[in-house]
KETOR-57311 format. One record per residue (C-alpha): residue in three letters; x, y, z. Coordinates in steps of 0.1 Angstrom, whole numbers, padded with zeros to 4 digits, m for minus. Layout:
! residues N
SITE res    px    py    pz
SITE ALA     X     Y     Z
...
This chain:
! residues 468
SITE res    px    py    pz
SITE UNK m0073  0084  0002
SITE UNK m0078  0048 m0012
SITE UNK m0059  0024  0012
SITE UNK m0057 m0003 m0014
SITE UNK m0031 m0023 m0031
SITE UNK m0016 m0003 m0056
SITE UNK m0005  0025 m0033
SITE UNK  0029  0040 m0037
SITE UNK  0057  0038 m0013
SITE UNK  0079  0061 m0030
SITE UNK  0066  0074 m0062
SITE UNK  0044  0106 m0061
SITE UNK  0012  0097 m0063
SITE UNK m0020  0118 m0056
SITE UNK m0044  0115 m0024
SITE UNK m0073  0115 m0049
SITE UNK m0082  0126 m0087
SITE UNK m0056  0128 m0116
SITE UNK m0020  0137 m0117
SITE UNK  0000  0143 m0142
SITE UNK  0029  0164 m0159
SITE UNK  0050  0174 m0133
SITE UNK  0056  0209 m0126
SITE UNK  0079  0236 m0109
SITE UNK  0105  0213 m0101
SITE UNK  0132  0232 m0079
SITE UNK  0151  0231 m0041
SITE UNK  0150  0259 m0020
SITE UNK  0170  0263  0014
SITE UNK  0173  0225  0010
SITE UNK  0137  0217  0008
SITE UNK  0128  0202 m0027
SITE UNK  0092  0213 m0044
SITE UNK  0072  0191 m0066
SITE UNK  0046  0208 m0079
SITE UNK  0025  0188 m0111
SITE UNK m0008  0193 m0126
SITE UNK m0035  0182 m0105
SITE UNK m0072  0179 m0108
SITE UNK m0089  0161 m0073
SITE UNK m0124  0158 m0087
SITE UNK m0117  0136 m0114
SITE UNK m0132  0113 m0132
SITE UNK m0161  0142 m0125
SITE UNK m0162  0152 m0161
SITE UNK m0148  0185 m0172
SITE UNK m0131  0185 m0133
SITE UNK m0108  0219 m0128
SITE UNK m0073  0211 m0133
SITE UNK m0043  0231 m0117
SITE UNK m0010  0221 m0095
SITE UNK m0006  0203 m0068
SITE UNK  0022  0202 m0042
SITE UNK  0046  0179 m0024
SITE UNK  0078  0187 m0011
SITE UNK  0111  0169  0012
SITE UNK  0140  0176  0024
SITE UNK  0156  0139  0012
SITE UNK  0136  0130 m0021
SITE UNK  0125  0099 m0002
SITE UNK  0102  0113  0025
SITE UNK  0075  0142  0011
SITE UNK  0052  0159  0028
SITE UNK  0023  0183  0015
SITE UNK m0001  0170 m0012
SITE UNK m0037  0176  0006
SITE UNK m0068  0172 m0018
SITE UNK m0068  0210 m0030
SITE UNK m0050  0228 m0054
SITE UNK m0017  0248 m0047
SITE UNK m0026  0271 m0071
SITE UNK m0061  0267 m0089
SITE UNK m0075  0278 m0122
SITE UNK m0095  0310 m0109
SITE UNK m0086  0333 m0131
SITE UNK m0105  0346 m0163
SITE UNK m0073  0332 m0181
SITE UNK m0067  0302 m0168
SITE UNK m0110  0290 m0169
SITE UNK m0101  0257 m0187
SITE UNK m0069  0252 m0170
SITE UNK m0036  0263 m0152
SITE UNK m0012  0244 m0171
SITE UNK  0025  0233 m0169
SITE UNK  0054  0254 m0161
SITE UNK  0084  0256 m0144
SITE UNK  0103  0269 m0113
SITE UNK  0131  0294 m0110
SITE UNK  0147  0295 m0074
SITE UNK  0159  0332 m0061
SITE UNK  0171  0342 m0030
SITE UNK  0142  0343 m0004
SITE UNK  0120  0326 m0030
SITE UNK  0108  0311 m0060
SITE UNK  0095  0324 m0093
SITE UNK  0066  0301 m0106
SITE UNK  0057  0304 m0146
SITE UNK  0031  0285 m0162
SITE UNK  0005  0285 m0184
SITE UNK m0037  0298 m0184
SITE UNK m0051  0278 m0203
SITE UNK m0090  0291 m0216
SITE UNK m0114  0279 m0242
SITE UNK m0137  0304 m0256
SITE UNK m0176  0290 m0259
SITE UNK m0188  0285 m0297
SITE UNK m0180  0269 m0328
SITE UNK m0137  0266 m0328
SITE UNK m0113  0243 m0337
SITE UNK m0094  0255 m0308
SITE UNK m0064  0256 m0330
SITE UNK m0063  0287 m0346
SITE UNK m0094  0302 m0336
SITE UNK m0110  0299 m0300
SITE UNK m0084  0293 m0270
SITE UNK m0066  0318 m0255
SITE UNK m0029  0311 m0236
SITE UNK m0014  0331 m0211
SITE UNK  0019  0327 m0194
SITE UNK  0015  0333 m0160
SITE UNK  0040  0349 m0133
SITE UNK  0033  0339 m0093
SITE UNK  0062  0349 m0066
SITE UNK  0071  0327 m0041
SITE UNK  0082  0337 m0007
SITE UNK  0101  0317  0019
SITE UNK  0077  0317  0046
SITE UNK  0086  0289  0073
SITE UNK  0047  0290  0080
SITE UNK  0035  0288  0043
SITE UNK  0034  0245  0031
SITE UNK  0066  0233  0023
SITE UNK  0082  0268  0033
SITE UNK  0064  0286  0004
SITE UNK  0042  0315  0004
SITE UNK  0026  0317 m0034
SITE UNK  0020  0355 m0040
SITE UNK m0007  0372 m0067
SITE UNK m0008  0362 m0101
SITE UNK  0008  0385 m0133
SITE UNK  0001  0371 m0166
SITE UNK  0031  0384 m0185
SITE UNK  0025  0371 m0223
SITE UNK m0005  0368 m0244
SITE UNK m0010  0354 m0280
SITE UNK m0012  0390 m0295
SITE UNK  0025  0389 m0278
SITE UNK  0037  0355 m0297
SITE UNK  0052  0350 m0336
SITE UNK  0025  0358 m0359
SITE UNK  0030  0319 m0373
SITE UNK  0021  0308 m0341
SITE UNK m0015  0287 m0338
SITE UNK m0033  0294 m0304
SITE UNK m0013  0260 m0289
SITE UNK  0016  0281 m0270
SITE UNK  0023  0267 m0235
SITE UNK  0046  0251 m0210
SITE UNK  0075  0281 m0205
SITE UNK  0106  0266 m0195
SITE UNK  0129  0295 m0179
SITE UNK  0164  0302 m0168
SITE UNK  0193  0328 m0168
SITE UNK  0224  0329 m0186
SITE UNK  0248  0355 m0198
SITE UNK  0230  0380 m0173
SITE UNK  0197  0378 m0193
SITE UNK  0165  0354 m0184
SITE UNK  0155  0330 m0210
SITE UNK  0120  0311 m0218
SITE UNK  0116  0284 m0240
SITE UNK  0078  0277 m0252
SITE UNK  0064  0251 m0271
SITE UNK  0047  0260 m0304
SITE UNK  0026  0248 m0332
SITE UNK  0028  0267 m0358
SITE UNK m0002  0278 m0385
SITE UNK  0014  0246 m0406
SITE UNK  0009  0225 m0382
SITE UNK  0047  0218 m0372
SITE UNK  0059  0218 m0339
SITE UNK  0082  0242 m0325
SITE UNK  0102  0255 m0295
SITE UNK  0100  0290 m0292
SITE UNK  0128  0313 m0275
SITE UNK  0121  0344 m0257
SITE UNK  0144  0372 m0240
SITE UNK  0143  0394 m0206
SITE UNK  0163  0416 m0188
SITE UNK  0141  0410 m0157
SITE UNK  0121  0383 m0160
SITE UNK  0088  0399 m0166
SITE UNK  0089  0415 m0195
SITE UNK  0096  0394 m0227
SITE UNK  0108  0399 m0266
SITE UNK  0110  0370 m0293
SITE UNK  0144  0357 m0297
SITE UNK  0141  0333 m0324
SITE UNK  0131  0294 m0323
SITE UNK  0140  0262 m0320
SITE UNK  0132  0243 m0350
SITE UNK  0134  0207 m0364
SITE UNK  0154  0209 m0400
SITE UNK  0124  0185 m0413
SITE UNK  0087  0182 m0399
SITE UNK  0088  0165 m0366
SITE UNK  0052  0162 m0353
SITE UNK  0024  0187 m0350
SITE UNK  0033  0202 m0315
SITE UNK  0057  0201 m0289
SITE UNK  0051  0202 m0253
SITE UNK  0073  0206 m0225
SITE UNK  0105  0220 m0240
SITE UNK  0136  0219 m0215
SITE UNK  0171  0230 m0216
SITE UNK  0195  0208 m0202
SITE UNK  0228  0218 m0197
SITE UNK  0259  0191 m0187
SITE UNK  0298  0200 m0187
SITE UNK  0291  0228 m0214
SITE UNK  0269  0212 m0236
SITE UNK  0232  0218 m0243
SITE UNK  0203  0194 m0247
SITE UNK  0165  0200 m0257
SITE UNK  0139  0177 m0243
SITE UNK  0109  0182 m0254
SITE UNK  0076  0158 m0259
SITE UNK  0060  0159 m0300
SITE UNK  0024  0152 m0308
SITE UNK  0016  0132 m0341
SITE UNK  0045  0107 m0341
SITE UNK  0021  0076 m0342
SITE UNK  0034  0067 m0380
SITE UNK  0071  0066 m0371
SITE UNK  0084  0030 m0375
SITE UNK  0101  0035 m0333
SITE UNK  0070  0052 m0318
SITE UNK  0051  0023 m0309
SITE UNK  0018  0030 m0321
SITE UNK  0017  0066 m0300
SITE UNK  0012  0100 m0310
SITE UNK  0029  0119 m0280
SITE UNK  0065  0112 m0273
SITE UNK  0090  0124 m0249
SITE UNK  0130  0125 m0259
SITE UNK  0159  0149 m0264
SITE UNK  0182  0162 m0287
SITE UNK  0219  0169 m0284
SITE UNK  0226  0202 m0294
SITE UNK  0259  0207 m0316
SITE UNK  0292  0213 m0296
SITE UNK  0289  0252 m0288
SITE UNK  0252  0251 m0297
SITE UNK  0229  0278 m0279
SITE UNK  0192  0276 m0271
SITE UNK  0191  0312 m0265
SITE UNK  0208  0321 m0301
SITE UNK  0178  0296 m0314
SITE UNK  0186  0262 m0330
SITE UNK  0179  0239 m0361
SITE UNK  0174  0209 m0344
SITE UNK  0178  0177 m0360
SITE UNK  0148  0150 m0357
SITE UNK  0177  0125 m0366
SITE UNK  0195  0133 m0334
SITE UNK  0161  0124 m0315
SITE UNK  0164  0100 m0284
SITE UNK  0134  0087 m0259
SITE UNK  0139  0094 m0227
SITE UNK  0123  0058 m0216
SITE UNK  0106  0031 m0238
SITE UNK  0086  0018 m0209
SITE UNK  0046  0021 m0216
SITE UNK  0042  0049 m0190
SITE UNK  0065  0079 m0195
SITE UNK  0056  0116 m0207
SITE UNK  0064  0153 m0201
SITE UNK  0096  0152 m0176
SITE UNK  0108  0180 m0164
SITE UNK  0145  0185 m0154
SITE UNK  0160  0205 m0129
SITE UNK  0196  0213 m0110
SITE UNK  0199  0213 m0073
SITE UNK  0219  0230 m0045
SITE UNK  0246  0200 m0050
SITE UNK  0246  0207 m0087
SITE UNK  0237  0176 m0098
SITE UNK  0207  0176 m0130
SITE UNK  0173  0156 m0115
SITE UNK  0143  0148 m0141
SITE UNK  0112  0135 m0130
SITE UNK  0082  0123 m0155
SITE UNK  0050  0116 m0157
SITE UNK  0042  0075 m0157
SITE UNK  0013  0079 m0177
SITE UNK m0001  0089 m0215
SITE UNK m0021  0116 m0231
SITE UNK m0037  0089 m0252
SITE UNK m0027  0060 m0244
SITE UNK m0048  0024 m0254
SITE UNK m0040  0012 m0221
SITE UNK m0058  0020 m0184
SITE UNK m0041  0040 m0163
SITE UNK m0063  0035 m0133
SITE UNK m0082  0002 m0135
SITE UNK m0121  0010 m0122
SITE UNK m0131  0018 m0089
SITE UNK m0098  0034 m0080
SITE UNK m0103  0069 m0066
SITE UNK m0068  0081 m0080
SITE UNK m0049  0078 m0111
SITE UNK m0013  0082 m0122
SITE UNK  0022  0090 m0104
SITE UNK  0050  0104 m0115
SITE UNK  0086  0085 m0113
SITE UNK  0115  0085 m0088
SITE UNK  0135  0113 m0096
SITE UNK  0166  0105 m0119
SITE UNK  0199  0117 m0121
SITE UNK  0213  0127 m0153
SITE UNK  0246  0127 m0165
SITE UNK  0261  0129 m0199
SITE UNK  0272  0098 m0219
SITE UNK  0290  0093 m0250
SITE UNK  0277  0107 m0283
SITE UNK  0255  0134 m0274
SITE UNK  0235  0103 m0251
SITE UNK  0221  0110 m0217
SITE UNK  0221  0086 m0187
SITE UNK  0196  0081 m0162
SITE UNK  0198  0066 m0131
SITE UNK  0181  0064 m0093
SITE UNK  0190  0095 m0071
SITE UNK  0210  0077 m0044
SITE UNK  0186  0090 m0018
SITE UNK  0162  0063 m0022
SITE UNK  0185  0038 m0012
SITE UNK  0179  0050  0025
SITE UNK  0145  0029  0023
SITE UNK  0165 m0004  0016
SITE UNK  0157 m0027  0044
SITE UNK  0160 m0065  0043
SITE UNK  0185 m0079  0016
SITE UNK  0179 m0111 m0005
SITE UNK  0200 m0130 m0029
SITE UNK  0181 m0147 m0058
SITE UNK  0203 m0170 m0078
SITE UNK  0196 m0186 m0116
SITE UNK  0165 m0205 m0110
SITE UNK  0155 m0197 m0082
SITE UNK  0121 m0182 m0071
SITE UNK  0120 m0152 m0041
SITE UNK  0087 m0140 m0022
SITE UNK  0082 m0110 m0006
SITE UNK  0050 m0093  0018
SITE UNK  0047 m0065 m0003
SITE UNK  0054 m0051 m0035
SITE UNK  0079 m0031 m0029
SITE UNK  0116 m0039 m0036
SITE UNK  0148 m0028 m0056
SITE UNK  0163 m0054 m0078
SITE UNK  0203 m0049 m0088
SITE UNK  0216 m0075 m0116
SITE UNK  0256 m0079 m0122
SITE UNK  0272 m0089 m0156
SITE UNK  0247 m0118 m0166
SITE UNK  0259 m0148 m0179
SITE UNK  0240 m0152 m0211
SITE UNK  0200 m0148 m0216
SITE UNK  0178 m0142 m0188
SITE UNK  0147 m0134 m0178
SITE UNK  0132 m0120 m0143
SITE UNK  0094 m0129 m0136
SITE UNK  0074 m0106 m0112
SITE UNK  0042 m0122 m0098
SITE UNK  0037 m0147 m0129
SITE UNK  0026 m0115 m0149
SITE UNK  0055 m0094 m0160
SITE UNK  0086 m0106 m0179
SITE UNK  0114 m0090 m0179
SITE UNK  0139 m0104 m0205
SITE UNK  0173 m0102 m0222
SITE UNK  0181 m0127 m0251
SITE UNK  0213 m0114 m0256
SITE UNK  0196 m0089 m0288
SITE UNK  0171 m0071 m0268
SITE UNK  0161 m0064 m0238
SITE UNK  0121 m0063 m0233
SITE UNK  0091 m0057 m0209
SITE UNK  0061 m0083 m0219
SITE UNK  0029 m0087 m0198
SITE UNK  0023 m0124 m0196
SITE UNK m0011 m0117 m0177
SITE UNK m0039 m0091 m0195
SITE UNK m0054 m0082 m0160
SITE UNK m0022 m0071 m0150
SITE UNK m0011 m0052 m0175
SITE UNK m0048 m0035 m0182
SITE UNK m0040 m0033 m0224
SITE UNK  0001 m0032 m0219
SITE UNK  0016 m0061 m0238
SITE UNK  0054 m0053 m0248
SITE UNK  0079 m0030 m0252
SITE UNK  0113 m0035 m0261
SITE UNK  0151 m0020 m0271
SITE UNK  0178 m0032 m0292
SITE UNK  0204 m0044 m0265
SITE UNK  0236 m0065 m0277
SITE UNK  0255 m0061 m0242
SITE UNK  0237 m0061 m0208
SITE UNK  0267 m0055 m0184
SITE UNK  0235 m0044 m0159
SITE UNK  0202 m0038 m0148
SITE UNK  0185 m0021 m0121
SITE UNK  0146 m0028 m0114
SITE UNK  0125 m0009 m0090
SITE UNK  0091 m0016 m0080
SITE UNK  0063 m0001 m0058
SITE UNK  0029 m0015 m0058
SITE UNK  0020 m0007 m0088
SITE UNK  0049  0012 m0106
SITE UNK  0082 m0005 m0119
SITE UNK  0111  0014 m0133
SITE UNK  0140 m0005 m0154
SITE UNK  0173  0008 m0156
SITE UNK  0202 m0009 m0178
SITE UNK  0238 m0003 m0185
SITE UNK  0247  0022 m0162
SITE UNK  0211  0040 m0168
SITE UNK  0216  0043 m0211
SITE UNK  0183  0024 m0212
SITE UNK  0148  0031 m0191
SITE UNK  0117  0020 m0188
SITE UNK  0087  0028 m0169
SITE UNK  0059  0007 m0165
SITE UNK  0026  0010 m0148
SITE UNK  0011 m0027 m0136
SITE UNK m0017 m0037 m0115
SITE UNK m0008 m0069 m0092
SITE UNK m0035 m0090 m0080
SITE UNK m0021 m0103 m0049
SITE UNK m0009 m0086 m0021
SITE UNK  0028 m0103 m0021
SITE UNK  0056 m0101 m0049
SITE UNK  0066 m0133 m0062
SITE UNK  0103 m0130 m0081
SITE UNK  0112 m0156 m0104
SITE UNK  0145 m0158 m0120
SITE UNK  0155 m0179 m0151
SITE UNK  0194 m0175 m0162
SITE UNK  0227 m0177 m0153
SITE UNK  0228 m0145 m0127
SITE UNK  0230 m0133 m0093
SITE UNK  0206 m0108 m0085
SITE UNK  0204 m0085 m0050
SITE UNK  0173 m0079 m0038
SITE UNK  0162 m0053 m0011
SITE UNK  0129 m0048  0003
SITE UNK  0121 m0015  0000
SITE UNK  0104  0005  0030
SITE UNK  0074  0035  0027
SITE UNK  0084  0069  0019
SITE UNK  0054  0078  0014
SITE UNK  0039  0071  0047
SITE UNK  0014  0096  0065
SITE UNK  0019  0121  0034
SITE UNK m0015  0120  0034
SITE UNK m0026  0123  0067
């Protein structure tokens, strides 16, 4: 474990290696799971990848998330990889799907020729001796790619899977032999054995490949999330291939009778620098939870500045609720503010210090423009047009410089930050960013420049002896 600066307090991070997408998201008998790919001997090149696993009882303090794999590629159909999935919770247990990932030796384009995917089955028990309660059973690989659409390439992956109308349902994403991305829609009486039920496709080309399809489902209405690859041209997309957003579905609209979806309707999730492949998922209270990945497939910036033994986290989890127009909102679960401690007021020019870097930041209606500096380095500013995150210091930001969003009215504003992750909300959570940084000094410096009040809470360490 490296003890250093940019530690987390409460955003999962991994003891050592790579995290990334996160993975069978769920609560069980009032425990919740994070599982999320995971590969401990990185930046060893070609280092295994699987899932790892954390789990609490308050999303605040988690437990779990030793060096090894919860479940590791070791499997003939998973050699280059157990990929993403999801969680489905069941009385006395959990059913775990994901994807085995394996690249055939020779001369491919591992497109359409070369990689075989597998979507793999692994039963959960409840076992209060297991870790986090969880007793992962054998492994039954359930689909192949003789079993998918003939137009499908070999890039199938990332089942998504629920029950509705008494049948189970998987969403996959797809690229298809034309190179569009897709979402495809598959049927079960049991769970185990699956039949095509049609797709989910964009009326006009909308990337080369999807990842990560979910369903989200609020008061009756359906969403698709999902993340397309090859968006780099679009005018929004900030220079980036892979993005990560949703879709409203129209008023009655079913995933499970397939979908035209329009690329029109298309929303990111977050505009921050650091935000891919979330992963929604409903608790025991009923309330719908999505949690990302703060980091990029490709990204032009560093996600783990040298010498650090880890790299990535993923964000605090967010609840969603529906907003007007087919919009989503996203805001803090209100678990986390059980690590509040100390309380600060930082008034219009005025300039707050903190021992660590670790606080949550709450903003009423400002008076006109403003602008909140952390540690000289990161600006956060509204000018009363946009709101924007702009690195004033390149060591800081390791290659981030800004990103912004069209934002007449800021009625509010919500910043948290944790060594070296901070997460913007605005206007009641209709706007999100999150944003990897690397502070050089070991206390947080808050400068304020405007006509506001802002609340400030040093936050404590949820995170503490997770490790140990």
């Amino acid at each position: 474990m490296s003890h250093d600066l940019w530690r987390m307090g409460f955003h999962l991070m991994p003891p050592v290696g790579w995290l990334n997408d996160p993975n069978g998201l769920c609560q069980l008998g009032g425990t919740y799971h994070v599982f999320h790919q995971y590969s401990p001997d990185w930046p060893m090149p070609g280092a295994a990848r699987g899932w790892g696993h954390l789990w609490s009882h308050d999303l605040v303090h988690w437990q779990g998330g030793g060096s090894g794999f919860a479940i590791a590629p070791d499997t003939p159909d998973e050699a280059s990889g157990a990929y993403s999935g999801c969680a489905v919770p069941l009385e006395g247990g959990v059913r775990l799907y994901y994807t085995g990932n394996a690249k055939e030796p020779g001369d491919f384009d591992y497109v359409r020729a070369g990689r075989r995917s597998a979507q793999i089955l692994i039963e959960a028990e409840a076992d209060p001796a297991a870790p986090g309660g969880l007793a992962l059973g054998k492994k039954d690989v359930l689909l192949r790619n003789a079993d998918y659409p003939a137009f499908c390439s070999c890039h199938v992956r990332d089942p998504k899977v629920w029950r509705e109308g008494g049948a189970w349902w998987m969403l996959l994403g797809a690229r298809d032999l034309d190179d569009r991305g897709l979402a495809l829609v598959l049927r079960s009486d049991d769970g185990l054995a699956w039949e095509s039920a049609g797709t989910a496709r964009p009326a006009a080309p909308f990337g080369y490949m999807w990842e990560c399809p979910d369903r989200i489902e609020l008061g009756g209405r359906e969403w698709l999330s999902f993340c397309p690859q090859g968006m780099q041209d679009l005018p929004w997309a900030d220079g980036q291939s892979d993005q990560s957003g949703y879709v409203p579905l129209p008023e009655g609209g079913r995933l499970a009778a397939g979908a035209e979806v329009d690329p029109g309707a298309f929303r990111r999730w977050d505009r921050g620098f650091d935000f891919y492949a979330p992963q929604s998922f409903v608790d025991e209270s009923g309330r719908t939870i999505l949690i990302g990945w703060m980091g990029m497939p490709e990204a032009d910036f560093a996600g783990a500045p040298d010498g650090m033994t880890w790299c990535h986290c993923l964000t605090v989890p967010r609840e969603v609720t529906a907003g007007m127009g087919g919009a989503l909102l996203q805001r803090p679960v209100r678990e986390l503010e059980a690590l509040r401690g100390a309380r600060h007021e930082l008034a219009g020019g005025g300039s707050l210090a903190l021992g660590e870097h670790r606080a949550d930041v709450l903003l009423a209606r400002p008076e006109g423009p403003l602008e909140l500096l952390l540690d000289d380095a990161l600006a956060i500013r509204w000018d009363g047009a946009g709101l924007a995150l702009r690195f004033t210091d390149d060591a800081v930001g390791c290659g981030r410089v800004e990103r912004s969003v069209s934002c007449v009215d800021l009625r509010d504003m919500r910043v948290l930050i944790d060594s070296s992750a901070v997460e913007v909300f605005a206007n009641d959570g209709a706007l999100a960013f999150a944003t990897r940084w690397f502070p050089r000094s070991p206390s947080l410096t808050l400068v304020q420049k405007g006509q506001a009040l802002l609340h400030v809470w040093e936050m404590g360490d949820g995170m503490a002896g997770t490790y140990e």
